[in-house]
N, C-alpha and C positions, 0 to 999 in steps of 0.2 A: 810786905810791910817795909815800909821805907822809914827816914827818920823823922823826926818830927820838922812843924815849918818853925822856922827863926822868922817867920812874920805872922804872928798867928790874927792880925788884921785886916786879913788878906779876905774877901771879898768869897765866899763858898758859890762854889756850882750849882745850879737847881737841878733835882735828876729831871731827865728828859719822858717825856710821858709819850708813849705808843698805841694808837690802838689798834687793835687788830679785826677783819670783821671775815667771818666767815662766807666763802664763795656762794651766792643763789645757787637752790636747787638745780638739777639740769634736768629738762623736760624734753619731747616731741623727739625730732630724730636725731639729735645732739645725744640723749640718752640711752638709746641703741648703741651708737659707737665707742660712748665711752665704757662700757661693760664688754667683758672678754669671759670666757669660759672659766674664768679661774674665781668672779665674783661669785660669791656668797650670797645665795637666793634670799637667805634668811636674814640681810641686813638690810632694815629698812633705808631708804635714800632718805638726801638730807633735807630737816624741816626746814621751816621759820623758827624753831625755837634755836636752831643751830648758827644762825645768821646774828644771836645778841652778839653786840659790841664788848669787847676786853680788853683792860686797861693792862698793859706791864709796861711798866718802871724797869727802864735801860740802865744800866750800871754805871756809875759816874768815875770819872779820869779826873785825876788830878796833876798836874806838871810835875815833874819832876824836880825837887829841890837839891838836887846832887846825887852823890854815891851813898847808896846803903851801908851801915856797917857790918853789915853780912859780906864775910871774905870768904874765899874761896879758895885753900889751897892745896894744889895737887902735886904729884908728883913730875919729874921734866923725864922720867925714862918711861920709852914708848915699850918699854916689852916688860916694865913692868906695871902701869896702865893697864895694856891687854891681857897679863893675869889678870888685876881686880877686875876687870870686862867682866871675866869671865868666868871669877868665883861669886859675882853678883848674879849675870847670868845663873849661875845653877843654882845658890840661894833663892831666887826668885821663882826658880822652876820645883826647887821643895826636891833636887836633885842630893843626897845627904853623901851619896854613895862617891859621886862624881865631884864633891867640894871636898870632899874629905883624901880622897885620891890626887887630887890639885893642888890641895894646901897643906900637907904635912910636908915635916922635913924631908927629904931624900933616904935620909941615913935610918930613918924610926922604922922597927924590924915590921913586920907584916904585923905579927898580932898584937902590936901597940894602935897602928893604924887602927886594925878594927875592933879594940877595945875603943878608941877615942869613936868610932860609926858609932858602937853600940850605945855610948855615953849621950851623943849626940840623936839617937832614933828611940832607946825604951828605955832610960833612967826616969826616974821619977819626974826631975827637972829636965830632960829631954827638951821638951818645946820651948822652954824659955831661953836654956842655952839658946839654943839653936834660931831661936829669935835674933838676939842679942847678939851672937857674930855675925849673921849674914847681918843685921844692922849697921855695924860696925865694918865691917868689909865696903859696905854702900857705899860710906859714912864718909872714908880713905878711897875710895875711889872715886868717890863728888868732890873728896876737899871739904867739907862742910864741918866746919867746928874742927879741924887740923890746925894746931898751934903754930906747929913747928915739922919739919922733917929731916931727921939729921942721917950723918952718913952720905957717901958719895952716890947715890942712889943708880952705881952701874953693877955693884956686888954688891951694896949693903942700904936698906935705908930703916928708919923709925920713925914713925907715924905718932904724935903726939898730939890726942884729940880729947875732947870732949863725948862723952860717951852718948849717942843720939838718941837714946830712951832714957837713962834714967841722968836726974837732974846734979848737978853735982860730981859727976863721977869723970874723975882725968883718966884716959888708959893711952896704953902704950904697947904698938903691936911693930915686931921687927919683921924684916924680910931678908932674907940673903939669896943672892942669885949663885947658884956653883953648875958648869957646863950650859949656863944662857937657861935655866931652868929657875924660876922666883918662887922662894918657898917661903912657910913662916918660918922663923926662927924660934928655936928656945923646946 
């Protein structure tokens, strides 16, 4: 979705029409060689009724009127990129055990860690948390709806976005790097 035209008496595209017609039957010794041991006895070969003509409607382009007002912004540190690689990564993979070992602080004792897994796998609200960060993790790592990022993003940055599911909602997620290691903050 691009922006609108500043010339809306601009002359529209007609979609382009295709048809498509399916190949004659294959007969005599053309048909011997195109069948291999792996055809299915039980499919009949193709009729005449297989050969009607089909209309589709090709997708129409329109030029481009400029730049979208969809921005994009990311962060400029490459190792902390390759965290959100790759807490998307395991968010995607439905990985709860390996995002949660990734993305906690350094300093949070063991059974805080795995109180937040468990918060995150069989609370009640479990899946929708657990929606909604790896959303937001994507989110910060496409850039998509990031306001702003502050902090020198070599020990510290925050990520101020737009929350990508629900409508209205500004969040704000920190990271701090200690021994070249990006974690969340807080």
């Amino acid at each position: 979705m691009g922006k609108k035209s500043r010339r809306p008496n601009r002359k529209q595209q007609q979609p382009a029409a295709v048809t498509l017609q399916a190949a004659p039957p294959i007969s005599g010794p053309q048909a011997a060689m195109a069948i291999d041991d792996t055809t299915d006895a039980n499919v009949p070969p193709l009729s005449a009724a297989a050969a009607v003509p089909t209309t589709v409607t090709s997708p129409v382009f329109y030029p481009s009127d400029g730049p979208s007002d969809v921005e994009l912004l990311q962060t400029t540190s490459q190792s902390l990129q390759a965290k959100l690689d790759l807490l998307t990564k395991l968010g995607m993979e439905n990985d709860r055990a390996g995002f949660v070992r990734e993305f906690v602080p350094l300093d949070l004792s063991r059974a805080d860690a795995s109180g937040y897994l468990q918060d995150l796998t069989t609370a009640p609200e479990a899946e929708g948390q657990w929606r909604n960060l790896v959303a937001e993790i994507a989110a910060i790592r496409c850039g998509k709806g990031v306001d702003r990022i502050e902090g020198d993003q070599v020990t510290r940055a925050i990520f101020y976005f737009e929350h990508p599911l629900l409508e209205k909602c500004d969040r704000e997620v920190s990271f701090c790097c200690r021994g070249g290691e990006w974690r969340a903050e807080g």
